[in-house]
MIFI-652250 format. One record per residue (C-alpha): x, z, y. Coordinates in steps of 0.1 Angstrom, whole numbers, plus 5000, padded with zeros to 4 digits. Layout:
residues N
XZY ...
END
This chain:
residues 798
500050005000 503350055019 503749745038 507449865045 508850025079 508849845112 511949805134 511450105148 511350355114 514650115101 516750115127 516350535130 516550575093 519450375091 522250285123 520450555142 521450865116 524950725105 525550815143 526250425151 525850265185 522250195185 519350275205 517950605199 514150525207 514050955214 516350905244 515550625260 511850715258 509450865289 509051185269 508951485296 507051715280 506651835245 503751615237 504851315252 508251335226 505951365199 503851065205 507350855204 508350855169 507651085140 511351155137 511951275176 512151685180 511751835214 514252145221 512452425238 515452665243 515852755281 519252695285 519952365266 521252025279 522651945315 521251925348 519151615330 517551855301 514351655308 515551355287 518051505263 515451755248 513651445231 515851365205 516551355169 516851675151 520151625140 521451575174 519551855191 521052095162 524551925171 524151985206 523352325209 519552345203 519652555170 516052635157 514552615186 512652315186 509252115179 509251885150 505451935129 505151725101 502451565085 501151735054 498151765028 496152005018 493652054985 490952234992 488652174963 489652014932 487152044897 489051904866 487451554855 484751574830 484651414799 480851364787 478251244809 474551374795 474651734787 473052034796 475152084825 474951704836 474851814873 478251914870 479451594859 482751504876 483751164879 486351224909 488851444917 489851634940 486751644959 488251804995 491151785010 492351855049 495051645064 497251715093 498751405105 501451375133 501151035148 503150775131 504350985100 502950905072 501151185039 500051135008 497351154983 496551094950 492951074936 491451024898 488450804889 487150864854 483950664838 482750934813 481050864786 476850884778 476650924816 472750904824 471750574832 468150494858 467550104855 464749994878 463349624872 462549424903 460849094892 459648784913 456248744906 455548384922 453848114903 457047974887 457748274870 454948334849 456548174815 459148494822 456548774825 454948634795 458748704777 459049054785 456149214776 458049434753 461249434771 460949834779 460849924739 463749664733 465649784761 465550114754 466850044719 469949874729 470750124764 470450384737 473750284723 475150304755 473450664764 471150904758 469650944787 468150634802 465350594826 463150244834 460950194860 459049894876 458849704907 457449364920 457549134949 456548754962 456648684998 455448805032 451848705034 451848555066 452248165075 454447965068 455948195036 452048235018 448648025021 447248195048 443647985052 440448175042 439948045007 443548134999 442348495009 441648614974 443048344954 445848144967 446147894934 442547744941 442847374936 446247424921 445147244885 447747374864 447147734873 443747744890 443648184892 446148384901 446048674927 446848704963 450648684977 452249044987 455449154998 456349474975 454849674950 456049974936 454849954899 456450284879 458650554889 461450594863 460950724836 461250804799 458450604786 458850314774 455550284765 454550324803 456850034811 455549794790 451749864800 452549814835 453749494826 451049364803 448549404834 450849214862 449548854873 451648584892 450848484922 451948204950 453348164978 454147825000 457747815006 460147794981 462348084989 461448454978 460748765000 463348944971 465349154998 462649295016 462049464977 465649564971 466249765000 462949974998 463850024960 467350144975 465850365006 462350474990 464450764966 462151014961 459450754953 461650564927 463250864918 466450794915 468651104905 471551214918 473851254888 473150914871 474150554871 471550334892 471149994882 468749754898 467749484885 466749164908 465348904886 464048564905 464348194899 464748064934 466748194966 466148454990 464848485026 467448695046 467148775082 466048555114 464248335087 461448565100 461248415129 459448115116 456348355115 456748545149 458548825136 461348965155 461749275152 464849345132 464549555097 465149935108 466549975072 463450265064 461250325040 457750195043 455850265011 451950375018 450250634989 449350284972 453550244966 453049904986 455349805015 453449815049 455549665073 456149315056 454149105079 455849335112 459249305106 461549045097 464049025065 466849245060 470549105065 473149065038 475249375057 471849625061 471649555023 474749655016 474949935035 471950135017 472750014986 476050184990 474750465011 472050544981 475350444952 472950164937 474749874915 472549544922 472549334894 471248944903 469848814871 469048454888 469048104869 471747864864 470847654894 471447924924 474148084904 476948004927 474848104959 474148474943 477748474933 478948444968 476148694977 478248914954 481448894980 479449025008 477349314992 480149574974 478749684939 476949374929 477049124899 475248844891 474448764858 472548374847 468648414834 467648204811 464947984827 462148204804 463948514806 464648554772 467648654777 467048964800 468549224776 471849064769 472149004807 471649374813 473649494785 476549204796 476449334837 476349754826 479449654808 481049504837 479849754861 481650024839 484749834833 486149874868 486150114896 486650014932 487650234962 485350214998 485950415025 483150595050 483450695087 487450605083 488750695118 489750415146 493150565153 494050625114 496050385090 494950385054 497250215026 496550204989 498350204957 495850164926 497750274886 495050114863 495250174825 498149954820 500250214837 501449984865 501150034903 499749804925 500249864963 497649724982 495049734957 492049994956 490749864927 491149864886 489549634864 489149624828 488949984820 487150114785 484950404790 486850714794 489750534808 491150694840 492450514871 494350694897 494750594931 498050744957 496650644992 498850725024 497050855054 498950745093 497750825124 498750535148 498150805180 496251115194 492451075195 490651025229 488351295219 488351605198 491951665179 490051635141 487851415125 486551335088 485850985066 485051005030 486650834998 483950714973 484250494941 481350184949 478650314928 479550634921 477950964933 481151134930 483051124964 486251264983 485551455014 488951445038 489451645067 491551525097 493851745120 496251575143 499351695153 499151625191 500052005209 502852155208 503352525197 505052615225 502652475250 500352765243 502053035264 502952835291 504153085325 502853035357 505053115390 507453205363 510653335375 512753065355 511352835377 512053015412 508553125409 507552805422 506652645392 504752705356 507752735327 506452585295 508552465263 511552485285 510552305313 509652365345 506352195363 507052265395 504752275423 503552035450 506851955475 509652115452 511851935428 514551995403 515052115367 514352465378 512152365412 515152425432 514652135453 512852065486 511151745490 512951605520 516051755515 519551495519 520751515483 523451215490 526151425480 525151445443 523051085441 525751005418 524251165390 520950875396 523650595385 523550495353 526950355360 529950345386 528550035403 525050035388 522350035419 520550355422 517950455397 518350075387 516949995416 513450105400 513150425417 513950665440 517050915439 515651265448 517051605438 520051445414 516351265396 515450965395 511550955404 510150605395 508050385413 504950205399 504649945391 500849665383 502649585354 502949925332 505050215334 508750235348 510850545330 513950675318 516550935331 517950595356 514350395355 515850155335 512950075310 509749975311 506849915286 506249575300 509449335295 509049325259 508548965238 505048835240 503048605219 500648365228 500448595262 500048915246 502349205249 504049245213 501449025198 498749345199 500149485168 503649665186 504349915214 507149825245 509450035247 512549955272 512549665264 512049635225 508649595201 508149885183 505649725159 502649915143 502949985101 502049645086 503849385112 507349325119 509449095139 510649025181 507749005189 505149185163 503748885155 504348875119 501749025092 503149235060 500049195040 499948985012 496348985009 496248655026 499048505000 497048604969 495748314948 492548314926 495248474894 496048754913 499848614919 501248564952 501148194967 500548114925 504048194919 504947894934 506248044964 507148324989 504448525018 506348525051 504048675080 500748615059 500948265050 502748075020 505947915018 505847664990 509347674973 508547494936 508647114942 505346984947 503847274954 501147274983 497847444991 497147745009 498447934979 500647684968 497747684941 498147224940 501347134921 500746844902 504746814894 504647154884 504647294843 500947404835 500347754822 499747604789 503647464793 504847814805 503348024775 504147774748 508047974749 506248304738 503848094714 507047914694 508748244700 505648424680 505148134651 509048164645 508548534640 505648644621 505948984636 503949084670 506749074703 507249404700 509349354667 511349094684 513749154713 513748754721 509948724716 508749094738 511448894770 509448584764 505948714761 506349044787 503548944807 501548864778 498849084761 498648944727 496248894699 496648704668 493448534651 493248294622 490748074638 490448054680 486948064693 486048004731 483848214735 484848324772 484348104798 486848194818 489748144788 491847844790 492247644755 496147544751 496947334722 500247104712 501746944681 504947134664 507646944648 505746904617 502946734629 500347024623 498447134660 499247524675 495947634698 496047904718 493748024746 494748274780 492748464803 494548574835 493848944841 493549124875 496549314864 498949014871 499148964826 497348694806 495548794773 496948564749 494848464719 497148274691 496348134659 498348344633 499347964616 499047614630 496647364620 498047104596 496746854575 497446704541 500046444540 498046064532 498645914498 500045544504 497745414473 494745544484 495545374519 496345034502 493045074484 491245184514 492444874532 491544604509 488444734498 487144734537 488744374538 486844254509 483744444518 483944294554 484443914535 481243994514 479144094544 480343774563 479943524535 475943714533 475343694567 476443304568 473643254534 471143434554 471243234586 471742844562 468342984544 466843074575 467142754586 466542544559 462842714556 462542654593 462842274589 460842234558 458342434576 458142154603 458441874574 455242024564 453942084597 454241714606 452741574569 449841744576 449441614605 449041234595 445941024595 445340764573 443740674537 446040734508 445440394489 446640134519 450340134530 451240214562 454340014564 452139684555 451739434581 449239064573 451738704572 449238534596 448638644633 445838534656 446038494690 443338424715 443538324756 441738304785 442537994805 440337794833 441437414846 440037184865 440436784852 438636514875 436836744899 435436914866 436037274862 436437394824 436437724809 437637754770 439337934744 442937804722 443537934690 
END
C-alpha cells in the first residue's frame, strides 16, 4: 500500500542523517514555534530548553533530533510520534449459527484509536474470517411484467427446493417475497380508463392480467417454506408499456424498509433481483413529470405497498449503493443472457453485487443462487466509511496463499473458514481545520462486522500548555512558551530586548546570509539582528535571511507542484504517492494493471501511472496487444513438458517447481471446459500424440493449471489396410460412375421411344393403302380466255 517515500522522506533518511551536505528541510523551514516545526516533517524536533542555540534560536530549534541532541539540546525537546492503539479486540469466531449467534465475530479488532502526527505514518492489521453455517436471509424480488409469466409458472416450488439445497450450505436460512413492475403513471403503464383494472385488454395472447404497480412487499422472511411458495402460487403478471422495469425503485425499499423485511442483524443478506429486461434509473422519471429526486426512505403503507412511486423519480446507481452498503445487503442480478453485459457493468458501480445469467424460464434459479452465495463467500473486500479529508489510507491485503499485496483491499478465492488479513497504514497529510479528532470506520462489503477507528492528531505541542505571560525571561514584556519568547507590540529580539525604532546597524551583520550577500536577501527588513520579512501576493517569504519562499518551486501545467507537493525554499516536497521536480508523477499502479492482475501485462514497466511497453510489439494501454509476442499457451508449455517428463507433481522436481512457480497445478486424465473463463492450450509432442491443458488466471497474480496426466496419442495406421482402403474407394467410385452413366443412356432411350410412340399415334390414315404410293398419270386442268377474230372464247385444255 506503500507507494514509497517522496523526495522529501529520502533525502532525510538518507544524505540528510549521514550528516552530508544537503538540505535539512528542518532548517530551512518557517518553523517559529513549536507547532509550526511539527507540521514540517515528521522527523523535525523542536528544542524547548531556555538557553539553547545562538542569538538565532528561532531557527535552529527546528531540527532533526540527532542534531539538537548534538548541539546541546539534551532531552529537552518535542518529537510525538504516531502510534496505535487497540481498544477492543474479540477473537474471531469459528461457527456461524449457534446459540450464541449474536456473538458471531467475523472481524477483528473491532476499536482502535490512532494518534497521528502529520506526515508519519502507523499501522494496523485487521482479520476477515467467513465462518462457517453463518445464517443466511434470502429475499426474492421478481419482475412481474407480462414477459415474465413462463418464469412465475417455473418457481412455484422454488421455496421447498431452495431450502433443500441452502440447507447444505446452513442451517439457518430465511426466504421472503417481494414484487414489482413499473410506475403506474404515463408513459411507463397504460394509463387510459379501460386499462384501469385490466391493462392486457385487447392484448390476444394474454387478454387478463392485473393492474401495473410499483412494489409490493409479498412475505417477510421467514422459515416457512410452505408460506413462500403460497404466496407465489397466487401472484399474476401484469403489463406495463415501456420496455424497461421499475426494478430499483423495489431494491432500495427491500434495502431501507428493515424492520418490514426483517432483515437480522447477525446474518448474510442476499437479494435476489430477477427480471428479463433493463432498468429505469434516475432522471428517466422525468418523462412522467416527476422531479423530485429519490430521498433514499422507506415508503411502505400497512398494505407493504410503495406509496410514493408515482411522486418521486428512480433512484441512482450511487443512492443504490449507498443503502445497500449502509443496510450490508449483497444484490445478486439474476438477468438473461441478453442484458448480461449491462448488469455486469452495473456490478462496477454498486460494491457487493454479482450478476448471475437466468435462464429465459427461470429454471435455473436455484443453481444461480447457489453459484452467486458461493461467489459472494469466496472473497472479502475492504470499504471505508466517513474516511477523513486530511487522512492518507494505504493497504496491503495477505489472502490465503500467504502472499502480500500492497495496494489491494481485497482477497479472492477463499474456502469457507479461510482468513484474510489486511496491514493498512494510516497518514495524516496536515492538522484539521476543525476539532483535533475525528473517526471513519473499516467494514468488509457485506458484512455486519466492522472496525471502529478513532483519530487523534498530533498538532500541540506539550510544552505550549504552560505558556508565561510578562514572563521574566522575556524582560517581562513578552509571554515565554516552549523556549521562546512572543513579545509584545513594539519590542523585538529573542528575549524582547529590542525597541522597534532602534538603529541596530552595528550588528546588521548577523541579517547576511553571506559577506556580500544583500540584506535579508533583499526580502526583508534587518531589525533587532532579525530578519523580519515582507509579504509578498505570491505566498510566504521566510527563513532566518528570507531566502525562501513557498512559491518559486516547479510548476506543471500552471499549478504549483502539480497539486500533489508542498514549496518549500524552493523544492517540491511531494505528498505520499507522487514523486518527481515537480510532483507531477503518480506512484499507483492501479492505473497500470491489466484485466490478469499483472502490471502493463507483463509486457512492460508503470512510470508516473501509465505504461511503458518494453517487449517488442507490445502496445495498448496495458501493453495488453502484442501480436509478436509468445501467448500464455507458449509461456506455460515449459512447465507442461517439464511436468510430462517428470511424472511427479513440481514440488518433486527442483527444475519443474522453477518452471511452474506461478502455477497452481492439477493433474486430470481427461480435461473438461467447464469454466468459461479457462483458456484451452493444446500442442503436438515429438511423437505425434496432442498434450491439452487449460489455465485460469487468478486474482492472486498465479494461473491454475489443469494438465492431462498423459498425452493423447493415437494408433500407428497399418500400410495394408491403407492400400486396401484406397482401392476399394477407387473401384467403388468407378462402379458408381459407370451406374450413373447406365442410368442417364436408359433414361434417354425411354424418352425417345416415348416420343416414337407419341408421334405413331398420332398419324391418320387407313391401314390397307400406302402412304408412300403416288398414281403414274397426272391431270391437269386451266383456266384461259382469248379472243380470235373479234370473238372472245372461254375453254378448258386437258
Amino acid at each position: 500500500g506503500d507507494p514509497g517515500p517522496s523526495p522529501a522522506s529520502g533525502s532525510l533518511h538518507g544524505a540528510c542523517f549521514s550528516l552530508c551536505l544537503c538540505l535539512n528541510i528542518c532548517t530551512s523551514g518557517s518553523a517559529t514555534s513549536c507547532e509550526e516545526c511539527l507540521l514540517i516533517h515528521p522527523k523535525c524536533a523542536w528544542c524547548f530548553k531556555e538557553d539553547f542555540g545562538s542569538l538565532r534560536s528561532v531557527t535552529s530549534r527546528c531540527d532533526l533530533k540527532a542534531n539538537l541532541v548534538k548541539n546541546g539540546c539534551g532531552d529537552e525537546f518535542e518529537s510525538p510520534a504516531s502510534s496505535t492503539q487497540v481498544l477492543r479486540s474479540l477473537p474471531l469466531s469459528s461457527k456461524g449459527s449457534s446459540p450464541a449467534s449474536s456473538d458471531v465475530i467475523q472481524m477483528t479488532p473491532q476499536k482502535i484509536a490512532l494518534n497521528l502526527r502529520p506526515g508519519d505514518k502507523t499501522t494496523f492489521q485487521l482479520q476477515v474470517r467467513q465462518v462457517e453455517d453463518y445464517p443466511v436471509d434470502l429475499y426474492y424480488l421478481m419482475d412481474l411484467s407480462l414477459s415474465m409469466k413462463d418464469d412465475l409458472d417455473s418457481i412455484r416450488n422454488l421455496g421447498t427446493k431452495l431450502a433443500e439445497e441452502m440447507g447444505k450450505l446452513t442451517s439457518n436460512f430465511r426466504l421472503g417475497f417481494g414484487s414489482f413492475v413499473d410506475k403506474n403513471i404515463s408513459p411507463f403503464s397504460y394509463t387510459a380508463p379501460r386499462y384501469q383494472t385490466n391493462p392486457c385488454i385487447g392484448y390476444k395472447l394474454f387478454p387478463n392480467c392485473v393492474p401495473s404497480f410499483g412494489f409490493r412487499h409479498l412475505l417477510p422472511l421467514t422459515d416457512r417454506v410452505d408460506s413462500f411458495n403460497e404466496e407465489v402460487r397466487k401472484q399474476r403478471v401484469s403489463r406495463n408499456r415501456d420496455a424497461p422495469e421499475g426494478g430499483f425503485d423495489a431494491v432500495l425499499q427491500a434495502a431501507v424498509c428493515k424492520e418490514k423485511i426483517g432483515w437480522r442483524k447477525d446474518a448474510l443478506h442476499l437479494l435476489v433481483f430477477t427480471t428479463d429486461d433493463v432498468p429505469h434509473i434516475a432522471l428517466d422519471g422525468k418523462l412522467g413529470g416527476l422531479v423530485q429526486p429519490h430521498d433514499g426512505q422507506c415508503h411502505l403503507n400497512e398494505a407493504n405497498e410503495y406509496t410514493v412511486s408515482n411522486q418521486m423519480d428512480y433512484p441512482s446507481l450511487a443512492l443504490l449503493g449507498e443503502k445497500l452498503a449502509e443496510n450490508n445487503i449483497n444484490l445478486i442480478f439474476a438477468v438473461t443472457k441478453s442484458h448480461y453485459m449491462l448488469y455486469k457493468n452495473f456490478t462496477a458501480l454498486i460494491p457487493g453485487t454479482t450478476v448471475e445469467i437466468l435462464h429465459g424460464d427461470s429454471k435455473n434459479i436455484i443453481q444461480l443462487i447457489i453459484n452467486a452465495y458461493n461467489s459472494i463467500r469466496s472473497k472479502v473486500e475492504l470499504s471505508v466509511w466517513d474516511q477523513p479529508e486530511d487522512l492518507n489510507l494505504f493497504f496491503t491485503a495477505t489472502c490465503q496463499d500467504g502472499v502480500s499485496y500492497p495496494g489491494q483491499r481485497k482477497c479472492e478465492g477463499l474456502k469457507i473458514g479461510d482468513t484474510a488479513t489486511f496491514e493498512v497504514a494510516a497518514e495524516a497529510r496536515g492538522c484539521p481545520g476543525g476539532p483535533a479528532a475525528a473517526a471513519f470506520t473499516l467494514r468488509p462489503v457485506g458484512f455486519r462486522d466492522s472496525l471502529q477507528v478513532a483519530v487523534a492528531y498530533h498538532c500541540r505541542c506539550g510544552c505550549s500548555a504552560g505558556p508565561e505571560p510578562d514572563s521574566a525571561r522575556c524582560g517581562g514584556k513578552g509571554t515565554y512558551v516552549c523556549g521562546l519568547c512572543e513579545c509584545q507590540p513594539g519590542h523585538l529580539g529573542s528575549r524582547c530586548e529590542c525597541q522597534e525604532g532602534e538603529s541596530q546597524s552595528g550588528r546588521q551583520h548577523l541579517c547576511r546570509e553571506a559577506e556580500g550577500r544583500p540584506l535579508c536577501s533583499g526580502r526583508g527588513e534587518c531589525s533587532c539582528n532579525q530578519c523580519s520579512c515582507f509579504e509578498s501576493e505570491f505566498g510566504k517569504i521566510y527563513g532566518p535571511f528570507c531566502q525562501c519562499d513557498n512559491f518559486s518551486c516547479a510548476r506543471n501545467r500552471g499549478v504549483l507542484c502539480s497539486g500533489h507537493g508542498e514549496c518549500h525554499c524552493g523544492e517540491c516536497k511531494c505528498h505520499a504517492g507522487y514523486i518527481g521536480d515537480n510532483c507531477n508523477c503518480s506512484t499507483d499502479i492501479s492505473t497500470c494493471l491489466a484485466k490478469d492482475g499483472q502490471v502493463c501485462s507483463d509486457r512492460g514497466r508503470c512510470v508516473c501511472g501509465q505504461c511503458q511497453c518494453t517487449e517488442p510489439g507490445a502496445f495498448g494501454e496495458t501493453c495488453e496487444k502484442c501480436p509478436t509476442c509468445p501467448d500464455a499457451c507458449s509461456t506455460k508449455r515449459d512447465c507442461v513438458e517439464c511436468l510430462l517428463l517428470h511424472s511427479g507433481g513440481p514440488a518433486e522436481n527442483q527444475t519443474c517447481h522453477s518452471l511452474c512457480k506461478d502455477e497452481v497445478v492439477t493433474r486430470v486424465d481427461t480435461i473438461v471446459k467447464d469454466d468459461q473463463e479457462a483458456v484451452l492450450c493444446f500442442y503436438k509432442t515429438a511423437k505425434d500424440c496432442v498434450m491439452m491443458f487449460t489455465y485460469t488466471e487468478l486474482p492472486s497474480g498465479k494461473s491454475n493449471l489443469t494438465v492431462l496426466k498423459e498425452p493423447e496419442c493415437g494408433t500407428a495406421p497399418d500400410a495394408t489396410t491403407i492400400l486396401l482402403a484406397v482401392v476399394g474407394s477407387i473401384l467403388l467410385i468407378g462402379i458408381a460412375l459407370l451406374a450413373i452413366w447406365k442410368l442417364l443412356v436408359t433414361i434417354h432411350d425411354r424418352r425417345e421411344f416415348a416420343k416414337f410412340q407419341s408421334e405413331r399415334s398420332r398419324a391418320r390414315y387407313e391401314m390397307a393403302s400406302n402412304p408412300l404410293y403416288r398414281k403414274p398419270i397426272s391431270t391437269h386442268s386451266v383456266d384461259f380466255t382469248f379472243n380470235k377474230f373479234n370473238k372472245s372464247y372461254n375453254g378448258t385444255v386437258d
